[in-house]
C-alpha positions as CSV (number, residue, x, y, z in Angstrom):
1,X,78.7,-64.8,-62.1
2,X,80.0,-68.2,-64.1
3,X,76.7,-70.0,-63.4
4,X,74.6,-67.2,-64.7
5,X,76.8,-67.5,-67.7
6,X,75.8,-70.9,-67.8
7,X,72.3,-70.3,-67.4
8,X,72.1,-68.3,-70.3
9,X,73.9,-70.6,-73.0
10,X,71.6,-73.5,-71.6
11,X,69.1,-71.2,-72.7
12,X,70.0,-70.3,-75.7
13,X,71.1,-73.7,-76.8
14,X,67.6,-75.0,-75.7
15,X,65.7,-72.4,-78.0
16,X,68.3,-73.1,-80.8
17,X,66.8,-76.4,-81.0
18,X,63.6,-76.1,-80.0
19,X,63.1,-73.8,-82.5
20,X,64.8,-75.3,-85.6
21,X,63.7,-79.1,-84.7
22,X,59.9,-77.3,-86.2
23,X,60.3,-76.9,-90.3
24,X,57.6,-75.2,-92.3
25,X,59.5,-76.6,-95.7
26,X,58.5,-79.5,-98.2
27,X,56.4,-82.5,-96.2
28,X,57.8,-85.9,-95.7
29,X,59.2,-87.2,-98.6
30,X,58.2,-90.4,-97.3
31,X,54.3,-89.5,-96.9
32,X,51.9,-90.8,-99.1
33,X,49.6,-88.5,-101.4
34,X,46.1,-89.4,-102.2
35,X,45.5,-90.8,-105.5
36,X,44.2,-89.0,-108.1
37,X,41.0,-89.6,-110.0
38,X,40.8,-90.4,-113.7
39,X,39.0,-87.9,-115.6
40,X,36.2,-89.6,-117.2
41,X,34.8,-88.9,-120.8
42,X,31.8,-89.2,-123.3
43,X,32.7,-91.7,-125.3
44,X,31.6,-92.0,-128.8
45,X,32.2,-94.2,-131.8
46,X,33.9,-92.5,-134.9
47,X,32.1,-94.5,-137.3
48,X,28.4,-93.1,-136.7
49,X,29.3,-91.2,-133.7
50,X,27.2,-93.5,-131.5
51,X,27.6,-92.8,-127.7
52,X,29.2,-95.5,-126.1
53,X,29.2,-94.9,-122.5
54,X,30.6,-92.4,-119.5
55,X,34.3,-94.0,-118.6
56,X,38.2,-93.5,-118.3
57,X,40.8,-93.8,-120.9
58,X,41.4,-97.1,-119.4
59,X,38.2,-98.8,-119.6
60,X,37.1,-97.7,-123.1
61,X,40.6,-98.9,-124.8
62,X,39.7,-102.6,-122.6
63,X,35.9,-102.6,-124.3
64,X,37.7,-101.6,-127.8
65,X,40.0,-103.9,-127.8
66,X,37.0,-106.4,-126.8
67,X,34.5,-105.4,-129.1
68,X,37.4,-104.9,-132.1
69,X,39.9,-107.6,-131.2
70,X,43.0,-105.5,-131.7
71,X,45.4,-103.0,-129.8
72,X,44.0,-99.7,-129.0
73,X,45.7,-96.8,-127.9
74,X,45.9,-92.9,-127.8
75,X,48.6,-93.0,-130.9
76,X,48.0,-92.0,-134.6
77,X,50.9,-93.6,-136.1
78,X,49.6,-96.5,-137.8
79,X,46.3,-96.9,-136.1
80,X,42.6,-96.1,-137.2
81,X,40.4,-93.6,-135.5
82,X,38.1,-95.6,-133.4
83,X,36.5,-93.3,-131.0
84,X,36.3,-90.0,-129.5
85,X,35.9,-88.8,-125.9
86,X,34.3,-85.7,-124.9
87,X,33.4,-83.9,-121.6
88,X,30.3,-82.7,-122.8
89,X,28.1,-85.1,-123.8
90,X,25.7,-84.2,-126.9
91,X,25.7,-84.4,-130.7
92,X,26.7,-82.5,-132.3
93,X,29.5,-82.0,-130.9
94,X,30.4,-78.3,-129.8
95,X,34.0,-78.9,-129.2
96,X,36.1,-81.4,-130.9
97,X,37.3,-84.5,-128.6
98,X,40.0,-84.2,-126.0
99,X,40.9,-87.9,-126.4
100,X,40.8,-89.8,-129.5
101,X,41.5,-93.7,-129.3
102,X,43.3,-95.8,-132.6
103,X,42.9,-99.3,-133.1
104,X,46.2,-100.9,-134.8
105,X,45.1,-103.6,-137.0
């Protein structure tokens, strides 16, 4: 009678941690996430609306700065309106720009 006593707690105990070492909660925190992709934009001057080019954030404010020779960023404070970035390319422009970039002179 004691060993089938024993049996059964080495059963139980065996399923008690068979079944909880398994977790269906958050992953790893240690795992790595793919990287996310930039959105890209239509990029046009504000001056004469001329369409610069089909880029990130990032590499219009680098050809800004390059072709202007100042800081440019996505803040007004301060800063002129140097160009505007669309996702729909076209001119007129049906919707007004989802990223506008300022040169600080």
């Amino acid at each position: 009678m004691k060993s089938l006593q024993t049996t059964i707690v080495a059963i139980a105990t065996s399923l008690l941690i068979v079944c909880t070492s398994f977790s269906a909660g958050r992953p790893d925190a240690g795992a790595t996430r793919p990287a996310t992709k930039a959105p890209y934009y239509y990029w046009y001057l504000a001056s004469d609306n001329s369409y610069q080019g089909y880029c990130p954030v990032t590499s219009e404010e680098a050809a800004l700065e390059n072709m202007y020779g100042v800081f440019v960023d996505n803040n007004p404070s301060g800063g002129t309106l140097l160009a505007g970035g669309y996702f729909l390319k076209g001119y007129p422009h049906s919707i007004p720009a989802s990223v506008n970039l300022y040169g600080h002179f």
